[in-house]
C-alpha positions in Angstrom: -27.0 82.7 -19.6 -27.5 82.3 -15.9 -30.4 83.8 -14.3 -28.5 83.5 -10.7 -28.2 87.0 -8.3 -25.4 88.6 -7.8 -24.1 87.2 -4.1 -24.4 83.1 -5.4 -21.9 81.0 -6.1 -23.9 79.9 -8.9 -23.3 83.3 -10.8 -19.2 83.3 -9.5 -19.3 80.3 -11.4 -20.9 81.2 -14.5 -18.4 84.0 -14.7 -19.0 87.1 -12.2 -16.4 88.3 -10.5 -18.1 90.7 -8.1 -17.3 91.1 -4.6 -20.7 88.8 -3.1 -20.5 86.4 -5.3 -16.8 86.3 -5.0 -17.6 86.2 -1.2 -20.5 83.6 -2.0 -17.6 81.1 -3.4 -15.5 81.4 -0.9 -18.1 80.6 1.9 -18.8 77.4 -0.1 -15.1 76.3 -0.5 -14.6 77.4 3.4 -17.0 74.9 4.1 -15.7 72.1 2.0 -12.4 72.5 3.4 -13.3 72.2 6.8 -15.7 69.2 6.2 -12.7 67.5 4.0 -9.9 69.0 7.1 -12.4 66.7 9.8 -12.4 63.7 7.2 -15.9 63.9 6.6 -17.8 63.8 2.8 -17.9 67.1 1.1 -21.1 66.6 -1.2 -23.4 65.3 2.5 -26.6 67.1 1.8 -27.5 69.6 4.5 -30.2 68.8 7.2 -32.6 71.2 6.1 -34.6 72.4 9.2 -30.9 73.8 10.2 -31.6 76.4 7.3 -34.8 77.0 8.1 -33.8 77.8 11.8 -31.1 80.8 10.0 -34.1 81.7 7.2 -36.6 82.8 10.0 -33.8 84.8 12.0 -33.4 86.8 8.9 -36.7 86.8 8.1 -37.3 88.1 12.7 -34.6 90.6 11.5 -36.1 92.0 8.5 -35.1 90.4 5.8 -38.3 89.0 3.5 -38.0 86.1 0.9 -37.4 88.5 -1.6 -34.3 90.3 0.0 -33.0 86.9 1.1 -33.3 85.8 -2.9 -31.4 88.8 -3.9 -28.8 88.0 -1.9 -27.9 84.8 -1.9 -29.1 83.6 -5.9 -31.7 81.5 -4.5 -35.2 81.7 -5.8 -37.7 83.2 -3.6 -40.0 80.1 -4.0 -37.5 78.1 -2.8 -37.0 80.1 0.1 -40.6 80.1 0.8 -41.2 76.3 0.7 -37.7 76.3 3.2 -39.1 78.4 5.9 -42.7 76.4 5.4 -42.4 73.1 4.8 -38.1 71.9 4.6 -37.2 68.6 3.1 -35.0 66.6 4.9 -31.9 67.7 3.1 -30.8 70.3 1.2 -27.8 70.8 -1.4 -24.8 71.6 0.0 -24.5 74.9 -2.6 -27.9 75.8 -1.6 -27.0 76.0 2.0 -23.5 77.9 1.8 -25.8 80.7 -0.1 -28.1 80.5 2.2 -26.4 80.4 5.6 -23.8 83.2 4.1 -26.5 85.2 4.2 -26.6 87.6 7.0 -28.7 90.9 8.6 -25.8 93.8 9.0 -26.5 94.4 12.9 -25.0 97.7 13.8 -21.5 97.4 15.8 -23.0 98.1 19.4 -26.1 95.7 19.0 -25.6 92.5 22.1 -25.4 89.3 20.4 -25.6 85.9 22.0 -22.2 85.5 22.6 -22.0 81.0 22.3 -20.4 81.4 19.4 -17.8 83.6 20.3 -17.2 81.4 23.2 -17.0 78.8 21.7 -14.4 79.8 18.9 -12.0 80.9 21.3 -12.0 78.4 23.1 -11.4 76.0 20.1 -8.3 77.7 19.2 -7.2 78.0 22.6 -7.7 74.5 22.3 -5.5 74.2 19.1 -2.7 75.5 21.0 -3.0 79.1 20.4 -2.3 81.1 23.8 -5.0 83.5 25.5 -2.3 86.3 25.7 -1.4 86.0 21.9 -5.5 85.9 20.8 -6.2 89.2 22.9 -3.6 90.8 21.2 -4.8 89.8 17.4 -8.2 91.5 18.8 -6.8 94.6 20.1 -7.7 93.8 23.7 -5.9 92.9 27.2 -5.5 89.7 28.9 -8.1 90.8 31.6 -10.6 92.3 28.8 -10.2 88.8 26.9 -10.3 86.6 29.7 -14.1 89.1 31.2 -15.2 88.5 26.8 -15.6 84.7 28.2 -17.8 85.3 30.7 -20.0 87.3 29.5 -23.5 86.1 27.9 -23.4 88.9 25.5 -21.3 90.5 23.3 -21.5 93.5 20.6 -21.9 92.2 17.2 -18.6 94.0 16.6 -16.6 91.8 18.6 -18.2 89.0 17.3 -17.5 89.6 13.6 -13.7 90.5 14.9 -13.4 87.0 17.1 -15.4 85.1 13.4 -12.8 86.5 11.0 -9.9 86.0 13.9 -11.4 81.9 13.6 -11.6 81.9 9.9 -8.2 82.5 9.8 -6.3 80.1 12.6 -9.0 77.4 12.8 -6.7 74.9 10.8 -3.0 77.2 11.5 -0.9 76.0 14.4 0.6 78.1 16.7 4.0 79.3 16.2 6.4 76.6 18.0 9.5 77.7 16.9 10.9 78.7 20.1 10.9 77.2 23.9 8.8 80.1 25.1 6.7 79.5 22.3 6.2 75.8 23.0 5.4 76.7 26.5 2.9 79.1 25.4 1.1 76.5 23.3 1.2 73.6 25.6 -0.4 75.9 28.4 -3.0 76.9 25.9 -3.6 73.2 25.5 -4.0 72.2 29.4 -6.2 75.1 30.1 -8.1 73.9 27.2 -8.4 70.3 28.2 -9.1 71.1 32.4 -11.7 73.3 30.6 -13.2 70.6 28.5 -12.8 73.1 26.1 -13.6 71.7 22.3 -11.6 72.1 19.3 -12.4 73.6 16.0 -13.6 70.2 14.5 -16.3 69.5 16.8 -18.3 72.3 15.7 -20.1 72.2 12.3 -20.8 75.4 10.5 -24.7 75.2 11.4 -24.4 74.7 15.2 -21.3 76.8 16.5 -23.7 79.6 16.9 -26.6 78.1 18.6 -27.1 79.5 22.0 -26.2 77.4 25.0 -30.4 77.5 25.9 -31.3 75.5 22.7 -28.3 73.4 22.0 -29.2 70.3 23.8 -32.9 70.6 22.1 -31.2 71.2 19.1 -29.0 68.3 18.9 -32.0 66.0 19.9 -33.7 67.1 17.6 -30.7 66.4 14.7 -30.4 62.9 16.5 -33.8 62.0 16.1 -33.9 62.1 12.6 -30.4 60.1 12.1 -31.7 56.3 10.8 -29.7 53.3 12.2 -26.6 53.8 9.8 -25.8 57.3 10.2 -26.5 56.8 14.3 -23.8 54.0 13.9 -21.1 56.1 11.8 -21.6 58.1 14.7 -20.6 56.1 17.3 -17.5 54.5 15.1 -16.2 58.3 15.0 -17.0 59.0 18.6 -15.7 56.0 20.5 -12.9 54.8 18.2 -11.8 57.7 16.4 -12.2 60.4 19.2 -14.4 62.7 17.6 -15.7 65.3 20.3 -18.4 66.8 18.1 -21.8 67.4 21.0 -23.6 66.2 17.9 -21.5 63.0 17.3 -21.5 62.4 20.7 -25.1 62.4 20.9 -25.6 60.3 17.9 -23.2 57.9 19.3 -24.6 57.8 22.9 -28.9 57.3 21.3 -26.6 54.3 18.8 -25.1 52.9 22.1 -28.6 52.9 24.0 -30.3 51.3 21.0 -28.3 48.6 21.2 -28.3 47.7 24.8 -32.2 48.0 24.5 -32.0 45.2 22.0 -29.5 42.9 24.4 -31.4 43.3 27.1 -34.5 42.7 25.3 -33.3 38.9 23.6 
């Protein structure tokens, strides 16, 4: 008998077929697709002060250990010892319960809008035209094009642009037609003039992270990278292409290392 909440994938596992811990096991297998879709390992454990950071914005919104237990099936201890004292990795299960967790902010509350930003502009990226996006969100082209410039947006929109994301990150545009070829390969150039990244450069656990803290963020992440995973980096940013700001960061401090050591002999 499992002694799992309702809400994990633990308990979907063992059986449940509830609508959280339905939801719970499809957060994890969203986030193994999407690490398997960029070629990267499904089973990496997952740097653990990145769940911290999401466990004490519940916890600034609310939420205590117990709530976030009940929620996500994993024990309050656990939790606890998280937002203390994080190891240096944590199970990839653990985090999808944990990072699927999330305060219900009304539909007019301003949210940091980075993430919003930043999904758009990754599927605009992809090939998937301003014009057509607005419309899948009910909005103009002038109302879409004013959502990226704005620093905030409702929590609303947000959860509408997320669920938009979810759904086209890995779908191509429709290409079927000339017109629909010109619509993609516009999307593309406005994407690229932009500098605009696409959906595989941003992990699950940073696409959210205000513009402010990035950089800080990332140094942070790169500082704790050994020599090995510093070098993997750089292999997938300078041969392979790999945009992520993370990668690119990893394979920049990899890079300066080894000059330091030429230089140096």
């Amino acid at each position: 008998m499992t002694t799992s909440r309702h809400g994990s994938r633990a308990r979907y596992v063992a059986g449940c077929g509830c609508a959280p811990c339905t939801s719970a096991h499809s957060a994890y297998n969203a986030t193994r697709k999407r690490q398997a879709a960029y070629g990267r390992p499904t089973t990496d454990l997952i740097d653990a002060e990145a769940i911290r950071t999401h466990l004490r914005a519940l916890v600034a919104a609310g939420m205590g250990a117990r709530a976030i237990a009940a929620a996500s099936g994993v024990g309050r201890r656990r939790i606890q010892e998280l937002i203390k004292e994080p190891e240096g990795r944590v199970k990839p299960e653990t985090a999808a319960a944990l990072l699927a967790v999330t305060v219900a902010l009304p539909d007019h509350a301003l949210v940091d809008a980075a993430g919003t930003h930043r999904r758009l502009q990754a599927l605009v990226e992809r090939g998937w035209a301003m014009a057509r996006l607005a419309e899948r969100l009910s909005m103009t082209p002038a109302n879409f094009s004013d959502l990226l410039r704005r620093d905030q947006v409702t929590a609303a929109t947000a959860r509408r642009v997320t669920a938009l994301y979810d759904e086209l990150w890995d779908q191509a545009p429709p290409e079927g037609t000339p017109l629909e070829r010109k619509a993609a390969s516009m999307a593309r150039r406005i994407a690229g003039s932009r500098g605009w990244l696409p959906p595989a450069a941003w992990d699950d656990d940073l696409i959210d992270v205000p513009e402010d803290d990035l950089e800080a963020e990332i140094t942070r992440r790169v500082d704790r990278m050994d020599e090995a995973e510093l070098r993997s980096a750089h292999t997938s940013w300078r041969k392979y292409g790999d945009r992520s700001p993370l990668t690119v960061a990893a394979g920049r401090e990899y890079a300066r290392l080894v000059y330091e050591r030429k230089t140096a002999a």
